[in-house]
LOZA-727491 format. One line per field, with one value per residue (C-alpha): residue number from 1; x, y, z. Coordinates in pm, 1 decimal, padded with zeros to 6 digits. Example, Ala and Ser with C-alpha at 12.3 -4.5 7.8 and 13.67 -1.06 7.14 Angstrom:
<sites>
num: (1_2)
x: (01230.0_01367.0)
y: (-00450.0_-00106.0)
z: (00780.0_00714.0)
</sites>
This chain:
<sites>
num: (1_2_3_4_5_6_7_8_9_10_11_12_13_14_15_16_17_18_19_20_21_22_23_24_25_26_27_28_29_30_31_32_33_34_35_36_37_38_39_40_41_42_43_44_45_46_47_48_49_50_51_52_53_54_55_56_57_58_59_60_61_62_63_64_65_66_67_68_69_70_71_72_73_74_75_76_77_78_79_80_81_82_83_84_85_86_87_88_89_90_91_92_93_94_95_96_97_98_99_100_101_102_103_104_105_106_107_108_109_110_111_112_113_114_115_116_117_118_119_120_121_122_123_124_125_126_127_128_129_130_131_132_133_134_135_136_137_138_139_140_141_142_143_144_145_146_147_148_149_150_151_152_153_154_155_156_157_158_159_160_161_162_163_164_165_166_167_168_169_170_171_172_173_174_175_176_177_178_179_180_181_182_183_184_185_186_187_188_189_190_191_192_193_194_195_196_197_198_199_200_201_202_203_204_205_206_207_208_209_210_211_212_213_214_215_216_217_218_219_220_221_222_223_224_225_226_227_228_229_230_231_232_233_234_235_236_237_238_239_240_241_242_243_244_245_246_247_248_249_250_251_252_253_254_255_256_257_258_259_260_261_262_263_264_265_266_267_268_269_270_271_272_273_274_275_276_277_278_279_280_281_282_283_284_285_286_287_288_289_290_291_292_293_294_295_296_297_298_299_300_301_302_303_304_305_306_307_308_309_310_311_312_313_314_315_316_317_318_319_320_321_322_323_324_325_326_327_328_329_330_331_332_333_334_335_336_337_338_339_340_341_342_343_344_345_346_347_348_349_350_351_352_353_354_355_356_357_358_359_360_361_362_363_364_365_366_367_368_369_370_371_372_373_374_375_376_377_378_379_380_381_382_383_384_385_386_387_388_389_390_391)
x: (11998.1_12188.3_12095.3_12380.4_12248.5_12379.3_12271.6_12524.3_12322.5_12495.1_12769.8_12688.4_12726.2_12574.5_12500.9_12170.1_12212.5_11891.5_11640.1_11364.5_11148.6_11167.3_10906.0_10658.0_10550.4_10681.0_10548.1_10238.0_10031.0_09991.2_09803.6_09841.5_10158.5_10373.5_10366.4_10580.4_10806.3_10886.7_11207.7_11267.9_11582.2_11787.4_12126.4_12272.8_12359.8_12158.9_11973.9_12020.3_11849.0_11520.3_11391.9_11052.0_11150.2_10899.8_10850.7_10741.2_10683.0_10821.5_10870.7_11003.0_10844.8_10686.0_10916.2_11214.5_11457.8_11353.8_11424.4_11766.9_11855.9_11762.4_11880.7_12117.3_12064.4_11798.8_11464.5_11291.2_10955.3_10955.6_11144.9_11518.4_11583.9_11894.3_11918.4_11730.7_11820.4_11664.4_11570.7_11455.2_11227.8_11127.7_11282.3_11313.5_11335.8_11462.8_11351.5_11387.2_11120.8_10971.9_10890.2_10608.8_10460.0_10113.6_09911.7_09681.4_09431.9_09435.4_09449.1_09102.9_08980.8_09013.7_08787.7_08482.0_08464.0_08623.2_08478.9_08639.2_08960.8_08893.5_08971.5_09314.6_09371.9_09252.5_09402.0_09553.9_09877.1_09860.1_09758.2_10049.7_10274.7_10088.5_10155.6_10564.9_10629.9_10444.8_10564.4_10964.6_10873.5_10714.7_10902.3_11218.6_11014.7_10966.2_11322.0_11325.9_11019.4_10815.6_10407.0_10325.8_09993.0_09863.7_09813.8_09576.1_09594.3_09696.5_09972.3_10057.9_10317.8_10309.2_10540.9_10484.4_10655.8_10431.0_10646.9_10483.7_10610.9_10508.1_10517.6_10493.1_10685.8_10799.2_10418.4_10514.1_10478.6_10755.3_10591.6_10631.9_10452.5_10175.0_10148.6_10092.7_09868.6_09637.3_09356.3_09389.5_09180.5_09459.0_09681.7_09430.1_09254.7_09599.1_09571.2_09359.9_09239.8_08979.3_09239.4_09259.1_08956.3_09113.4_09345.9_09200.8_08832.9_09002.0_09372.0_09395.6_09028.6_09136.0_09465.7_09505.8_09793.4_10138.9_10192.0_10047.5_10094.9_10330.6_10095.2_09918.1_10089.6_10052.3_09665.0_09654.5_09811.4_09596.3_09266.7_09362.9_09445.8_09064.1_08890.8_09137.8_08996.6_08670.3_08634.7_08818.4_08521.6_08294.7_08449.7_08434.4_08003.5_07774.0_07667.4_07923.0_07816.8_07868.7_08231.1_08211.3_08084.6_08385.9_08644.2_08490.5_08631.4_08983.9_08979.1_08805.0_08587.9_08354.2_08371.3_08079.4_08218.2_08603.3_08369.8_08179.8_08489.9_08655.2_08331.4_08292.4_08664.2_08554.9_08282.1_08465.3_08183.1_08443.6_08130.6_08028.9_08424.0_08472.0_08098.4_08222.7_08537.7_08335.1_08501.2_08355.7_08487.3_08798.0_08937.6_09239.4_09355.2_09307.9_09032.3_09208.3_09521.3_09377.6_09185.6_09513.2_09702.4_09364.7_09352.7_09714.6_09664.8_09343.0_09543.5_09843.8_10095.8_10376.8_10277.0_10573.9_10555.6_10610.2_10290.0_10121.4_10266.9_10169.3_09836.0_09766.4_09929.6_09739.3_09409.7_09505.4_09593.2_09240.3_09095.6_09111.1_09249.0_08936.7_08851.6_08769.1_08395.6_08254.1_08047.4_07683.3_07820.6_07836.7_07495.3_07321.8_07550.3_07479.7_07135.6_07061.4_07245.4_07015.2_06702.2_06778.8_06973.1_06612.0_06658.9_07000.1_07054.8_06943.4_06680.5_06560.1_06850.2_06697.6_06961.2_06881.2_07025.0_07282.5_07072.3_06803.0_07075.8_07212.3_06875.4_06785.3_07130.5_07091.9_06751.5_06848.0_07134.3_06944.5_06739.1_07018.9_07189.1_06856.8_06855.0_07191.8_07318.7_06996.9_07289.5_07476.1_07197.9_07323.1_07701.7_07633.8_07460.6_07762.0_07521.9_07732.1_08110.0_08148.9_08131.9_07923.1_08150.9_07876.2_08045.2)
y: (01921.7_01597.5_01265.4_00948.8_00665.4_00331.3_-00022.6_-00257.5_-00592.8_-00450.3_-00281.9_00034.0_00390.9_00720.2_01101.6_01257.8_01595.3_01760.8_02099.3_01957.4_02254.3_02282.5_02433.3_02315.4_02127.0_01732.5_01681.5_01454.2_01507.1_01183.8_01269.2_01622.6_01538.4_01390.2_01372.0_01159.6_01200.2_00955.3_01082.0_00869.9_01040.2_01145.7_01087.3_00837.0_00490.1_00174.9_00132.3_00489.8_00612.2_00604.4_00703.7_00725.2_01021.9_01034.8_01372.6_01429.2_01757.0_01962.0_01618.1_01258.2_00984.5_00745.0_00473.9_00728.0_00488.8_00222.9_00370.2_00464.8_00111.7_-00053.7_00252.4_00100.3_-00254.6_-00526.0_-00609.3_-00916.3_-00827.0_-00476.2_-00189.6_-00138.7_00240.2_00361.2_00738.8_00961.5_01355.5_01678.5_01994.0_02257.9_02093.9_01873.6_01471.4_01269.5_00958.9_00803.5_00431.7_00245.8_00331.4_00006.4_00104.1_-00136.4_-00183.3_-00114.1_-00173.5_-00450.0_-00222.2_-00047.2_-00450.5_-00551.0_-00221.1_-00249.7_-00559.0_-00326.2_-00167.3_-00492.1_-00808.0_-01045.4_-00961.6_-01055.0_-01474.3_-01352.6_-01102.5_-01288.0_-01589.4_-01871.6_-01783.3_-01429.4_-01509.1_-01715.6_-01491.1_-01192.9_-01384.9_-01505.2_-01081.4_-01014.6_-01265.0_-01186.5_-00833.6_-00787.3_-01081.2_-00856.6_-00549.3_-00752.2_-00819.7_-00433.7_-00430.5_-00200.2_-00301.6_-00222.1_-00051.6_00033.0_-00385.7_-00308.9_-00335.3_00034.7_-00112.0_-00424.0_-00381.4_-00604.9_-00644.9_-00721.5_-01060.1_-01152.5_-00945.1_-00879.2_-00611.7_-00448.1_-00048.8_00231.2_00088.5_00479.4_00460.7_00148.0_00228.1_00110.4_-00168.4_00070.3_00340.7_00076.2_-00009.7_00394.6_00465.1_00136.3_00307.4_00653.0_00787.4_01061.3_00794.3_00511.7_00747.0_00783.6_00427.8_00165.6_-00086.8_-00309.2_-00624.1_-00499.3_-00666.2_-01037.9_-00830.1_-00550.7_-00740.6_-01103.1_-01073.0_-00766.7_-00800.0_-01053.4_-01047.6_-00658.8_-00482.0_-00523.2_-00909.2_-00893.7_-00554.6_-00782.5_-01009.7_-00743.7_-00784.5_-01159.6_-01107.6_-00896.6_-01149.5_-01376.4_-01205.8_-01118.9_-01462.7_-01555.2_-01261.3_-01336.3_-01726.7_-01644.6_-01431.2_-01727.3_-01937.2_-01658.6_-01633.6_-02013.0_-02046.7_-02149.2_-01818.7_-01562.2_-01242.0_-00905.1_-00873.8_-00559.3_-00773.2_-01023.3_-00730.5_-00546.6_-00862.8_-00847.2_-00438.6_-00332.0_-00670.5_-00529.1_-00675.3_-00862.8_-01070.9_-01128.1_-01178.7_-01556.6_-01649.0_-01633.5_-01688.1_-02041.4_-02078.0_-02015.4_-02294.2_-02502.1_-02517.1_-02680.8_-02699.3_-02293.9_-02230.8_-02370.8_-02235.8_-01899.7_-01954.5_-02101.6_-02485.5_-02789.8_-03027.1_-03203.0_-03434.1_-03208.6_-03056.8_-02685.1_-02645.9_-02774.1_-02585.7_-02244.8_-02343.5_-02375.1_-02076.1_-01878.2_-02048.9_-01951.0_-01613.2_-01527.6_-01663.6_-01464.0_-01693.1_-01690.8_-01793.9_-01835.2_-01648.7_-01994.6_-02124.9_-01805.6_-01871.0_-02196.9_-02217.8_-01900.9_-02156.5_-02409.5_-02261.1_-02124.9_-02458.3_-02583.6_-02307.7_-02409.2_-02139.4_-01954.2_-02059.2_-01788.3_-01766.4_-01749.5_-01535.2_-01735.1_-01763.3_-01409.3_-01333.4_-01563.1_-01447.7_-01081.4_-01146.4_-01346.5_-01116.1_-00830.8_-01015.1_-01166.7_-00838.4_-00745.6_-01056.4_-01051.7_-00712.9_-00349.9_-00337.0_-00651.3_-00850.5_-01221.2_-01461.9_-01716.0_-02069.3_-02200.4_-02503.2_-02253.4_-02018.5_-02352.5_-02447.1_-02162.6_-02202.4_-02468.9_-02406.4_-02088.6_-02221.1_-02516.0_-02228.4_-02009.1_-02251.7_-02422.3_-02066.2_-02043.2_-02362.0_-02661.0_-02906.3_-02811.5_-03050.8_-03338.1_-03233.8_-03185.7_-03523.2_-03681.9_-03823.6_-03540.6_-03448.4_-03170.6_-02846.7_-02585.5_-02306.4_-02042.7_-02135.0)
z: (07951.9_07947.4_08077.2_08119.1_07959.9_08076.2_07973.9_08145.4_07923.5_07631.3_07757.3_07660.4_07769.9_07592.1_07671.2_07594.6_07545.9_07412.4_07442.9_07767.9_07579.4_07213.4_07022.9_06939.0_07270.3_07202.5_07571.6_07543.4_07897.1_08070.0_08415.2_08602.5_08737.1_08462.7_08057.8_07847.6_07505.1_07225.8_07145.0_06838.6_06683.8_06955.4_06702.8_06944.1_06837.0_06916.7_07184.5_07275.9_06950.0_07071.1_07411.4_07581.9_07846.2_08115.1_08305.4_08648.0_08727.6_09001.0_09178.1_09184.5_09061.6_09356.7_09273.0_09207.9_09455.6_09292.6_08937.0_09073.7_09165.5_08847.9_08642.3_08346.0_08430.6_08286.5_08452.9_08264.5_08165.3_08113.2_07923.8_08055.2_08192.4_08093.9_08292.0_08537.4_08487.6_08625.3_08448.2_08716.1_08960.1_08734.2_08742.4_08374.4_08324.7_08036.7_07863.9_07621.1_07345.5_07148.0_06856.7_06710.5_07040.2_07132.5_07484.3_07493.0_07594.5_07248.3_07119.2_07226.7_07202.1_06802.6_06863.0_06954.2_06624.1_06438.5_06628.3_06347.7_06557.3_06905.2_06886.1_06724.0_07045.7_07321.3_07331.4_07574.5_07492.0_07544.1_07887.5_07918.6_07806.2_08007.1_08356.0_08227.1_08205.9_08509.2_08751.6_08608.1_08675.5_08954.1_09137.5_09077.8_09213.7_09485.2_09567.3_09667.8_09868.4_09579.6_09525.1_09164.1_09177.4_08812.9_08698.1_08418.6_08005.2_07942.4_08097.9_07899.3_07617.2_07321.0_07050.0_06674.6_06720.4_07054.3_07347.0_07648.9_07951.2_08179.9_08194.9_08414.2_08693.3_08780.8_08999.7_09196.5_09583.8_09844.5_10077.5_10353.3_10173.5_10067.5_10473.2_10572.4_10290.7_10135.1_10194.0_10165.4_09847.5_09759.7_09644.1_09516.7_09326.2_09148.5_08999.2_08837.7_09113.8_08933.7_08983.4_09352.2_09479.6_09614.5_09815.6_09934.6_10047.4_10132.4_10260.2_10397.6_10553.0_10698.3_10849.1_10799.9_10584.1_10762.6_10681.7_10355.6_10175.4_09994.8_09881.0_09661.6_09337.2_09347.0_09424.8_09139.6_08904.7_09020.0_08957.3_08589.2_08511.0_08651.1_08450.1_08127.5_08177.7_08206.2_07913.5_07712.9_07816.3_07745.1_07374.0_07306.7_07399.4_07128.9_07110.8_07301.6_07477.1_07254.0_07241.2_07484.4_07730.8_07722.4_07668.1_07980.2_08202.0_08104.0_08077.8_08353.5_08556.4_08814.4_09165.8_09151.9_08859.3_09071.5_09383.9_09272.4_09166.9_09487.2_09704.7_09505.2_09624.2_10047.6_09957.5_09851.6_09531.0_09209.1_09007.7_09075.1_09025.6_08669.6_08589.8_08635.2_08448.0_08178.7_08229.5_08214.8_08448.9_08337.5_08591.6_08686.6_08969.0_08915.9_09175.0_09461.6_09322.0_09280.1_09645.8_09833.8_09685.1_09803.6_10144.1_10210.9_10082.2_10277.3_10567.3_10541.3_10449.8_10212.3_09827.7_09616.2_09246.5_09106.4_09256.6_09108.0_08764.2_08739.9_08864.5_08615.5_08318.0_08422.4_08387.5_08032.2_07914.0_07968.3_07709.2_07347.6_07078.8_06960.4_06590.3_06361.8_06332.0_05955.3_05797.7_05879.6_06261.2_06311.6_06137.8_06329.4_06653.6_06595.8_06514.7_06842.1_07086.2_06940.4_06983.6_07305.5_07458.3_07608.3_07836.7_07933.5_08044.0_08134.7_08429.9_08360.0_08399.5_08307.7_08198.4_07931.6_08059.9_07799.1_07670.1_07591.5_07415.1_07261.5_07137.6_06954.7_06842.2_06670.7_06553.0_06424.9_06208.2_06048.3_05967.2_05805.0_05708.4_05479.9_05300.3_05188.2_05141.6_05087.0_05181.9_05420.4_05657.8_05462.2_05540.9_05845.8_05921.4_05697.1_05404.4_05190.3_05215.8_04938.3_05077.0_04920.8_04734.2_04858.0_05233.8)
</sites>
């Protein structure tokens, strides 16, 4: 089959001609109705000399007009596609493959099995640079009244060098489409709706889906940016949760966790809002900003993607970078969360208060501390300034 690749950035024009069906099978199945390819030697010339082709079967892709329209040209914040072709029944569509890229799902998940990774993965910045693609890209999506549904890390793209996209755009839903079908299970049991909750149990409860189906995305953005800040606080405690625990709110948050964040927001509570974000408070403005973009939300009014942006940015800014712990920190920190997980989950479900966790803290590494290194009290108190080589 052939596909026409265009990308009008670069000025550049190409034909794909290639087997749909070699043997063996390159097709690698993504849900029942479409699989993807990595084509990474099609023979072409840069950028057409590696493809991700992406299959739908015996159908269109949901977004298929959309695809069409932005077919060749350049979309900040996610992968350009250069050509759309057909093969039987079957529609593919062909992008531009990164090579180097990974999701930022598969990112944290390496910090489950290797926790020294997690302050170098989920950081401030990456949040920052998380809501810059997103707002470009679905601001543009927005331009031709599409909703992108499937906001969730599988679906976060970064680079070796720190890029960030969005992908999967090809299961977008027209606005109109969004309107008809919100809440039918055949199609939101088609994509991941854990950042859904703001919008589907605040704006649309309230003022119902035909004025603000278009506010989805920007609810969305909003409620990662709250779960991404709170596990930033949770990362920078005394003693931090299990790192499962803190990936699970950027991955997948539950409801419950989205829901005191935005309840402390109809209270009008700032000290129960920056508790659940993990914040201190500071003296700035981010209550009463985050408030109003809620308010005018939940009330159906327009919310510019600029206001979104920011507010997002200015909650990262008030998180530190995460320091890397050494190797008496996470002793004492795996040590603790064992002894105290009896207490803070399960059944149970008792939460130590932080100045309790904090105390046996500290306790604990005076304790650790004493047996490896008799002076690190002295250090620490400032009668001694060497630093033990043991350390």
């Amino acid at each position: 089959m052939r596909i026409q690749l265009t990308d009008d950035q670069r000025n550049k024009n190409a034909t794909l001609d290639f087997d749909a069906d070699p043997v063996p099978k390159p097709w690698i199945v993504q849900n029942p109705e479409a699989e993807h390819w990595p084509f990474v030697n099609t023979g072409l010339s840069p950028p057409f000399h590696q493809v991700l082709l992406k299959r739908w079967k015996k159908k269109e892709a949901p977004a298929h007009e959309l695809l069409t329209a932005i077919s060749g040209k350049t979309v900040t914040g996610t992968p350009p596609l250069f050509g759309i072709g057909k093969v039987g029944d079957d529609v593919i569509y062909a992008y531009e493959f990164k090579a180097g890229h990974t999701t930022l799902d598969d990112n944290l998940k390496d910090c489950i099995t290797q926790p020294s990774l997690l302050p170098s993965r989920l950081t401030p910045e990456g949040l920052r640079r998380i809501i810059h693609a997103a707002v470009s890209c679905l601001e543009a999506l927005e331009r031709h009244q599409y909703v992108y549904t499937d906001f969730n890390t599988k679906n976060m793209l970064h680079g070796p060098n720190g890029e960030t996209m969005l992908i999967d755009l090809d299961s977008a839903l027209s606005v109109p489409f969004l309107k008809q079908h919100w809440n039918d299970p055949k199609q939101a049991n088609n994509f991941d709706r854990h950042f859904w909750q703001l919008w589907l149990h605040y704006i649309v409860k309230q003022n119902g889906v035909d004025t603000t189906a278009i506010y989805a995305p920007k609810a969305m953005v909003l409620s990662f940016a709250a779960m991404y800040g709170s596990a930033l606080g949770q990362l920078n405690l005394p003693i931090p949760p299990a790192n499962d625990t803190i990936l699970e709110l950027v991955r997948q948050p539950s409801g419950d966790e989205q829901k005191k964040i935005w309840d402390a927001l109809v209270a009008g509570d700032e000290n129960q809002f920056l508790a659940h974000l993990q914040l201190q408070p500071t003296g700035t403005a981010l209550f009463e900003e985050w408030r109003d973009i809620f308010r005018e939300l939940t009330s159906g009014r327009h919310v510019s993607w600029d206001e979104i942006r920011q507010a997002a940015e200015n909650l990262a800014a008030l998180y530190p970078m995460p320091k890397e712990k050494g190797i008496v920190w996470r002793m004492f920190s795996w040590a603790f969360n064992i002894a105290t997980k009896p207490f803070t989950s399960g059944a149970v479900d008792i939460a130590l208060p932080i100045p309790v966790r904090r105390l046996v803290w500290d306790i604990g590494e005076g304790v650790i501390h004493g047996l490896i290194d008799p002076f690190w009290i002295l250090r620490k108190s400032g009668t001694l300034k060497r630093k033990s080589p043991y350390l």
